[in-house]
C-alpha positions in Angstrom: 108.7 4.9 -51.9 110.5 2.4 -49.3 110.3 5.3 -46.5 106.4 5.6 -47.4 106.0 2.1 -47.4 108.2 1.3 -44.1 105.9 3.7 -42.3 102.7 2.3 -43.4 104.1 -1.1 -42.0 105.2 0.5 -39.3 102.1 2.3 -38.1 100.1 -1.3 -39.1 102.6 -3.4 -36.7 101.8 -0.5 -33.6 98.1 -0.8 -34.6 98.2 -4.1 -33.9 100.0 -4.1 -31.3 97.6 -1.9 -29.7 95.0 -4.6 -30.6 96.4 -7.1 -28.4 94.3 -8.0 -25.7 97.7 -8.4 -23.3 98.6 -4.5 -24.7 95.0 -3.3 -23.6 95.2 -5.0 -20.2 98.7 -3.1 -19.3 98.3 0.7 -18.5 102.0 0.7 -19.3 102.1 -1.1 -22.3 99.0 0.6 -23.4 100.0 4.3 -22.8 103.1 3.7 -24.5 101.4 3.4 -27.9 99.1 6.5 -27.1 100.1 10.2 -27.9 99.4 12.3 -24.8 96.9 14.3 -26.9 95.4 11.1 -27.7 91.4 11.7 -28.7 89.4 9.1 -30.0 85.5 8.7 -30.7 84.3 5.4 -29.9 82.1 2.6 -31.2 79.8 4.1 -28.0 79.3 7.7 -29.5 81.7 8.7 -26.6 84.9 10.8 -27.2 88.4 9.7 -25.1 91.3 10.9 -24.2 94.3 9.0 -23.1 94.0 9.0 -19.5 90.1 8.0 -19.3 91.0 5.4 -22.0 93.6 3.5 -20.4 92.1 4.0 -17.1 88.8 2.1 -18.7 90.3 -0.4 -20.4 92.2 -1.2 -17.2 90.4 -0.7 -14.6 90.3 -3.8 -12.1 86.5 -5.1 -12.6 86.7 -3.8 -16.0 85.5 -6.5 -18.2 88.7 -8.7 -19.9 90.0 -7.6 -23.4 88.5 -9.4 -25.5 89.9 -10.7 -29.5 89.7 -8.1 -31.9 89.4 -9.4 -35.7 91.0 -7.0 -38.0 90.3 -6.8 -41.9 90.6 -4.7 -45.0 93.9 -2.7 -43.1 95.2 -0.1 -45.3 97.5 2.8 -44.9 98.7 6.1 -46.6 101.2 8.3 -45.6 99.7 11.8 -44.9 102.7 13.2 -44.7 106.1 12.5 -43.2 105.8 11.0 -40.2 102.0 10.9 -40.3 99.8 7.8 -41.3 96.6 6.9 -41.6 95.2 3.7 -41.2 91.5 2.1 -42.2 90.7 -1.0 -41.1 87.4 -2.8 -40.0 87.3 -5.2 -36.7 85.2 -7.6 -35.0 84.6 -8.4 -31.4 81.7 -11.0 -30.7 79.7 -9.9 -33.9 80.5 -6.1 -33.2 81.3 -4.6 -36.3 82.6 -0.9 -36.7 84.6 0.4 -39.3 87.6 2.1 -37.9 90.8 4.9 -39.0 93.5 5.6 -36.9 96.0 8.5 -37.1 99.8 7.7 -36.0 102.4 9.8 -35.4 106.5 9.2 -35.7 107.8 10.8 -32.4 111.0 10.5 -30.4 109.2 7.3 -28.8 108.3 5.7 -31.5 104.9 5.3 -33.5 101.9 6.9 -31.2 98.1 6.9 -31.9 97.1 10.4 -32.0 93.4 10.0 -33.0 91.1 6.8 -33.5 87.6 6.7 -34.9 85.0 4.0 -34.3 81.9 3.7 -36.8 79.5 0.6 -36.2 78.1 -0.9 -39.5 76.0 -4.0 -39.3 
C-alpha cells in the first residue's frame, strides 16, 4: 500500500509541477516532465505531441502562462509504475475536466497522455 500510495503522490507532485506557469514557460523544464511519446487531446479538440506542445507553449509571442486552479485531484495506480490522475482546473473561468497518464521511467515521473474535456 505505501508503494501505491508514494506513486500517486508522486505522479500528483509532477502534475503539478507541470502546472506551473514558470514549468510551462521553460522548453527545458517543460520537456523534462513529458514522455517523448507524449499525446494529449486538448481543451481545443486538437491532439499534441510533445514537440508541437512545448514548442506552443513556448514560443516567443506566445501568450504568458497563465494560473491554473486545480481541484478534485485523485490518483490510482494502474499498474506498477503507471498512474492515473483526474483532476479538474480553471484558467480565467475556463473549466475542463482533465486525466493524465504518468509513467515511472529512468528519469523520473513523465506524462505519457493528457485529456482535456470542457464542462461549463
Amino acid at each position: 500500500m505505501a508503494d501505491r500510495a508514494s506513486a500517486i503522490s508522486s505522479a500528483i507532485q509532477a502534475e503539478l509541477r507541470l502546472l506551473d506557469p514558470v514549468v510551462r514557460a521553460s522548453a527545458d523544464l517543460l520537456g523534462g516532465l513529458l514522455h517523448p511519446d507524449f499525446r494529449e487531446f486538448g481543451v481545443s479538440g486538437r491532439e499534441w505531441d510533445r514537440d508541437a506542445l512545448v514548442a506552443a507553449l513556448t514560443a516567443q509571442g506566445a501568450p504568458g502562462p497563465r494560473p491554473i486552479t486545480t481541484s478534485k485531484m485523485r490518483g490510482v495506480q494502474l499498474a506498477p509504475g503507471v498512474v492515473l490522475l483526474t483532476f479538474d482546473t480553471d484558467v480565467n473561468g475556463r473549466r475542463a475536466h482533465r486525466s493524465s497518464v504518468w509513467r515511472l521511467t529512468e528519469s523520473g515521473w513523465l506524462l505519457y497522455f493528457h485529456q482535456g474535456t470542457p464542462y461549463d
